[in-house]
C-alpha positions in Angstrom: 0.0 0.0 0.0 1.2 3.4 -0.9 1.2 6.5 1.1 -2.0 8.6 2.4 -1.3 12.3 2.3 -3.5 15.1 4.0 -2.8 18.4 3.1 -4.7 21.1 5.3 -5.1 24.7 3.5 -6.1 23.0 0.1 -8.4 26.3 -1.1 -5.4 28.5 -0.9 -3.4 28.8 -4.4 -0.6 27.0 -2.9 -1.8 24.5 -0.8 -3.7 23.3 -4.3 -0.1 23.2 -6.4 1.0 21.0 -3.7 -2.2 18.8 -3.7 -1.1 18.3 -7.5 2.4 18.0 -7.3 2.3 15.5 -4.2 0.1 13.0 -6.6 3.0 12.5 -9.2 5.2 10.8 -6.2 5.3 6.9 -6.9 5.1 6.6 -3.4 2.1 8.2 -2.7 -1.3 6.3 -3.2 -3.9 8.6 -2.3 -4.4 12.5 -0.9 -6.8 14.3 0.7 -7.6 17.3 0.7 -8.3 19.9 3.2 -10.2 23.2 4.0 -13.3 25.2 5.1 -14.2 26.6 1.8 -13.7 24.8 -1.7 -10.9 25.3 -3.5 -11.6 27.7 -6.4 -8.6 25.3 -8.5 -8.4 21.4 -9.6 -7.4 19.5 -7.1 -6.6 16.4 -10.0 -7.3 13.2 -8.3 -7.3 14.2 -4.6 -10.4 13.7 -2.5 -11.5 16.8 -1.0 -13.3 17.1 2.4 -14.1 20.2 2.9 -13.7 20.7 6.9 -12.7 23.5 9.1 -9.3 22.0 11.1 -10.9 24.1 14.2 -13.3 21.1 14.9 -12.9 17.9 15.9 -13.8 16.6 13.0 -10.6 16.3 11.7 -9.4 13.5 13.9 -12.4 11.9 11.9 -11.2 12.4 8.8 -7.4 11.6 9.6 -9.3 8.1 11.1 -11.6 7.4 7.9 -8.4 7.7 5.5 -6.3 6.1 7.8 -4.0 8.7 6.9 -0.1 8.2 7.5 1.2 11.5 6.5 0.0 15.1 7.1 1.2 18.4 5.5 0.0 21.4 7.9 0.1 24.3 4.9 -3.1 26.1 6.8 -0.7 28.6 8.3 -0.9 31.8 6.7 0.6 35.8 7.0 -2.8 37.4 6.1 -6.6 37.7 6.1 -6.2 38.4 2.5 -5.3 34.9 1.8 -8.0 33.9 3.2 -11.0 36.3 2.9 -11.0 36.1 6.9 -10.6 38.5 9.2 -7.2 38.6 11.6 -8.9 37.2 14.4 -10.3 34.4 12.1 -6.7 33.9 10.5 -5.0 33.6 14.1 -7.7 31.3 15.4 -6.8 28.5 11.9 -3.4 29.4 12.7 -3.2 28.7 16.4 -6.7 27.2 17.3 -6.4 25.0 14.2 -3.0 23.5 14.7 -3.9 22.4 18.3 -6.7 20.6 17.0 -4.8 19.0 14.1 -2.2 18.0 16.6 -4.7 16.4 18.8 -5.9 14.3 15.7 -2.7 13.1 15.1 -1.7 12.7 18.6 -4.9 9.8 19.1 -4.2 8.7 15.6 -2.4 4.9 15.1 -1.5 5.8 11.5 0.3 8.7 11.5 3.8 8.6 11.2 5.1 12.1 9.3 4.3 15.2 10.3 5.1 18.7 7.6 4.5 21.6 9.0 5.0 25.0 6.8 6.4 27.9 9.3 8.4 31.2 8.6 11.7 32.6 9.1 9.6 35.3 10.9 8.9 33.5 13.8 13.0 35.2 14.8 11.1 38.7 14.6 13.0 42.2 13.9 14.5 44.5 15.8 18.0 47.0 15.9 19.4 44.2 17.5 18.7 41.1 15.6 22.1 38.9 14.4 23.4 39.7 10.9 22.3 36.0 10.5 19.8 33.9 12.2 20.3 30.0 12.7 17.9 27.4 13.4 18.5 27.7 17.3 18.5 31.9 17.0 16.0 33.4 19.6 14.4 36.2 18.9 15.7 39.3 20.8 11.8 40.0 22.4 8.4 38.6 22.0 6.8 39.8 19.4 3.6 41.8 19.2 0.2 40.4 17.8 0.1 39.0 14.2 1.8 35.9 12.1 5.2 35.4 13.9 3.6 35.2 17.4 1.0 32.7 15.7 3.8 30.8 13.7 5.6 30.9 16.9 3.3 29.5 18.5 2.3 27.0 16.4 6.0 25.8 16.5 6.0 25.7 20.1 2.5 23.3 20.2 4.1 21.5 17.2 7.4 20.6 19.7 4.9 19.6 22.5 3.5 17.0 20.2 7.0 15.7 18.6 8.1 14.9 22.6 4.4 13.4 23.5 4.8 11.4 19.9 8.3 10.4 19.2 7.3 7.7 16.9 6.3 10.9 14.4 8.7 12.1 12.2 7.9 15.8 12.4 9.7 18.2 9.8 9.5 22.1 10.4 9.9 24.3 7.4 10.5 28.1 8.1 10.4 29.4 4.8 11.8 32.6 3.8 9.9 35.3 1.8 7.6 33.2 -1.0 7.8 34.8 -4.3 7.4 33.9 -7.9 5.3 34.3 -11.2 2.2 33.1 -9.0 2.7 34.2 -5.4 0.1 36.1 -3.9 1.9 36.7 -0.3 1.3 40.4 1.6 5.4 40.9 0.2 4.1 40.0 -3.5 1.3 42.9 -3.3 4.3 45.6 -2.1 6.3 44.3 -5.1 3.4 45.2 -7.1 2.4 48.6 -6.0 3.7 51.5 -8.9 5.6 53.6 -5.7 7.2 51.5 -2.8 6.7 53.3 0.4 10.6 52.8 2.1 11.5 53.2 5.6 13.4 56.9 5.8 17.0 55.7 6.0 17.1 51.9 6.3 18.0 49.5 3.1 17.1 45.5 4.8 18.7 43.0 3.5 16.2 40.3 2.0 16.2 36.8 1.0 13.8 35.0 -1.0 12.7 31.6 -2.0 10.7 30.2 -5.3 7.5 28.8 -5.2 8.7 26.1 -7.2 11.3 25.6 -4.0 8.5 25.4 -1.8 7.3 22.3 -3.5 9.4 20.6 -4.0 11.1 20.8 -0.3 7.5 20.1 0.9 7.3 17.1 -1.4 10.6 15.9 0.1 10.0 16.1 3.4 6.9 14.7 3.2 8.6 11.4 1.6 10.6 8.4 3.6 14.2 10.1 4.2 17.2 9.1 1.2 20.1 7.8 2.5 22.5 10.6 4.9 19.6 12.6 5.1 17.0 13.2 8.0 13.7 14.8 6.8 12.6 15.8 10.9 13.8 18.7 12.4 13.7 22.3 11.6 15.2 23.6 8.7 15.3 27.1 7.3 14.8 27.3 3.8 15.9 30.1 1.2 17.1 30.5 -1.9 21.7 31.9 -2.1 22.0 35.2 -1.3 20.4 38.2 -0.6 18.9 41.3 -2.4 18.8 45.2 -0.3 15.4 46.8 -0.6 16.8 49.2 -3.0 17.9 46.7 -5.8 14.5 45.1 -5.4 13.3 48.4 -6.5 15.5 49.3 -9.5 14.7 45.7 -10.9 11.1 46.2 -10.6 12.1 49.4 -12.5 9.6 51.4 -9.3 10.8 54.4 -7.8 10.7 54.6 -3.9 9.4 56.9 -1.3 11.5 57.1 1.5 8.8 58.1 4.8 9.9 58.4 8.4 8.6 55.3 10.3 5.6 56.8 11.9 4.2 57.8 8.6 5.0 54.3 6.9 2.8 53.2 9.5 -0.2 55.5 8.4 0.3 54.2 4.6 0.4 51.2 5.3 -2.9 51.1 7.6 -4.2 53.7 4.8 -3.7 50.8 2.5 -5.5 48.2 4.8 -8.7 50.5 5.0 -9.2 50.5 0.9 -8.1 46.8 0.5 -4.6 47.6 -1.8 -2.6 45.6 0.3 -2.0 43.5 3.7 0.4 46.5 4.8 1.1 45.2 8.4 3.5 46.9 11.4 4.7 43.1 10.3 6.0 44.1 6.8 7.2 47.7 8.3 9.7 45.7 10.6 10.8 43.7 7.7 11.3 46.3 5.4 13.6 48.4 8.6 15.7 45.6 9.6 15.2 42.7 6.9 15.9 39.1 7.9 18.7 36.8 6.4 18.9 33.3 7.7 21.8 30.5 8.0 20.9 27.4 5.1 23.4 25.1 6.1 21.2 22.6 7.5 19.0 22.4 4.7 21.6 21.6 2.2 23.6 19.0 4.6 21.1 17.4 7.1 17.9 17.3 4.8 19.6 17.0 1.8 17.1 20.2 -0.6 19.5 22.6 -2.6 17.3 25.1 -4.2 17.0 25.6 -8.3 16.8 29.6 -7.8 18.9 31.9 -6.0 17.2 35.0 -4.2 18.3 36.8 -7.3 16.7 34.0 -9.8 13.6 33.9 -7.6 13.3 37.9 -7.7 14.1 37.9 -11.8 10.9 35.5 -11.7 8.6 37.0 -9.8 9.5 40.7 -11.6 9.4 39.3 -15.3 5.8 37.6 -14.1 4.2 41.7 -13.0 5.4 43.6 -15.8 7.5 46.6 -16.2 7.0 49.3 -13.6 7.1 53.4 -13.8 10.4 53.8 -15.2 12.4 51.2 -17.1 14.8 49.4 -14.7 18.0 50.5 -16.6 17.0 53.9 -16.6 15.5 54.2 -13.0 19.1 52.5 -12.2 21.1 55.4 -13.7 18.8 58.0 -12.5 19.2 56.5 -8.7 23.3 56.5 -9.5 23.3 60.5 -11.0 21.3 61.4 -7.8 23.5 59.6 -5.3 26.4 60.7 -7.0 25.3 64.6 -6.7 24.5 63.8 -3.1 27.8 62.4 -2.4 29.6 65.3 -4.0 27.5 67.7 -2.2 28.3 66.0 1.4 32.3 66.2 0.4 31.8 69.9 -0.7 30.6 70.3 2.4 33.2 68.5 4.4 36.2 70.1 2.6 34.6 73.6 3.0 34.0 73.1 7.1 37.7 71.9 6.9 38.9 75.3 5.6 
């Protein structure tokens, strides 16, 4: 008998690729399919059952299919992804996981566990490491909204690795999702014709491909190769890292530098006519930026990404179209101005030295 595959969050556009992509596996037999609302994509040959993972009836549904594996993806960043509100989106996120992890905590069959997290959960502040690692801490608990929940999530899914050690559990904190079809709160900021900057900070960002996500989800949710060890928690992302402001001049969009407090009333401008999930969230991200350590993705579970942050970018841009200005020429426009500023601060220096 093959393997029985449940993937929670099947509605959402990604938790449907995966419900595809994880039939083609010779290994797998049969998947169901998850969610509160029906999918608005094909599902292929997946069963779908549509139930809310808040209930108890998902231990039923885990005992009908005698299902061995699970793939949590019903862990998102924002109401927009779901057509909820935040208090509906934190109660799937947290609410929903403890009940899942009950289910699979009285279940006999179960025996992987795939739970889709974010390199958020290690929050951002002034004082953050240049690079976080798996075991990093995050410098102070963060305020309401998805790292708390994805935090929090992690900690229930650690409670239920110790109480099931016969479960293979695989944590995946994922680094910002982009490409041709993402549709992430990060995606809709790429999109917008002026990107509102924070007044004096550049973060450094990394980035990893949807097509990434899959297939590192589709690993881990498989019996383990030979020197590998698909439990654990891995960070994944794609080689390298991108500042704000190259972003920017390969989107070929202009920025507008604001002081923090008035970022903060764009962004919840934004939130009140529906342009984008804007969040005190993002704002940290795009001050401090967030660059993780990948070494025990490529050595202890084996996945080496097909995109780099720069590929995955270059994707993602050619998929939205050519902004304002085109990139080569924003570029040089950016380089004339700095240049003129630079020769304006050494004007000034040599003159205070006279």
């Amino acid at each position: 008998m093959g393997k029985v595959v449940l993937v929670t969050g099947a509605a959402r556009q990604l938790g449907g690729r995966f419900v595809r992509r994880i039939q083609r596996d010779p290994e797998v037999e049969r998947v169901v399919a998850v969610d509160a609302v029906p999918p608005p994509h094909n599902l292929g040959r997946a069963e779908f059952v549509r139930t809310d993972i808040r209930q108890s009836s998902v231990a039923r549904v885990l005992a009908e299919h005698a299902v061995d594996t699970v793939v949590h993806l019903a862990v998102t960043g924002g109401s927009s992804a779901t057509g909820g509100t935040g208090s509906a989106v934190k109660e799937t996120n947290v609410i929903g996981t403890m009940q899942l992890l009950g289910a699979c905590q009285k279940s006999p069959t179960v025996r992987r566990l795939v739970v889709k997290s974010s390199t958020s959960v290690y929050g951002g502040t002034p004082r953050d490491p240049a690079v976080f690692t798996e075991t990093t801490q995050p410098k102070s608990q963060p305020p309401p909204g998805f790292a708390k929940d994805a935090g929090e999530v992690e900690s229930y899914v650690r409670g239920f690795a110790r109480r099931r050690p016969d479960v293979a559990v695989c944590v995946l904190r994922f680094a910002n999702i982009l490409g041709p079809y993402a549709d992430s709160a990060l995606a809709e900021y790429f999109s917008m014709p002026v990107l509102p900057t924070v007044l004096g900070h550049d973060p450094r960002l990394q980035f990893v491909h949807e097509e990434d996500v899959l297939e590192v989800l589709r690993m881990a949710a498989q019996e383990p190769r030979r020197g590998t060890l698909n439990s654990g928690t891995f960070n994944i992302a794609g080689d390298g890292v991108l500042l704000l402001s190259q972003c920017a001049r390969r989107l070929g969009r202009p920025t507008l530098p604001l002081a923090q407090p008035a970022v903060g009333w764009v962004g919840a401008a934004l939130r009140v006519v529906g342009v984008t999930e804007f969040s005190p969230e993002q704002i940290r991200l795009l001050t401090h930026g967030r660059v993780v350590e990948t070494a025990q993705m490529r050595e202890v579970l084996g996945f080496k990404p097909m995109y780099s942050t720069s590929e995955t970018f270059a994707d993602f841009a050619a998929g939205r179209g050519s902004g304002l200005l085109p990139p080569e020429r924003l570029a040089r426009a950016v380089d004339r101005v700095a240049g003129m500023l630079d020769a304006g601060v050494a004007g000034a220096d040599e003159g205070a030295q006279r």
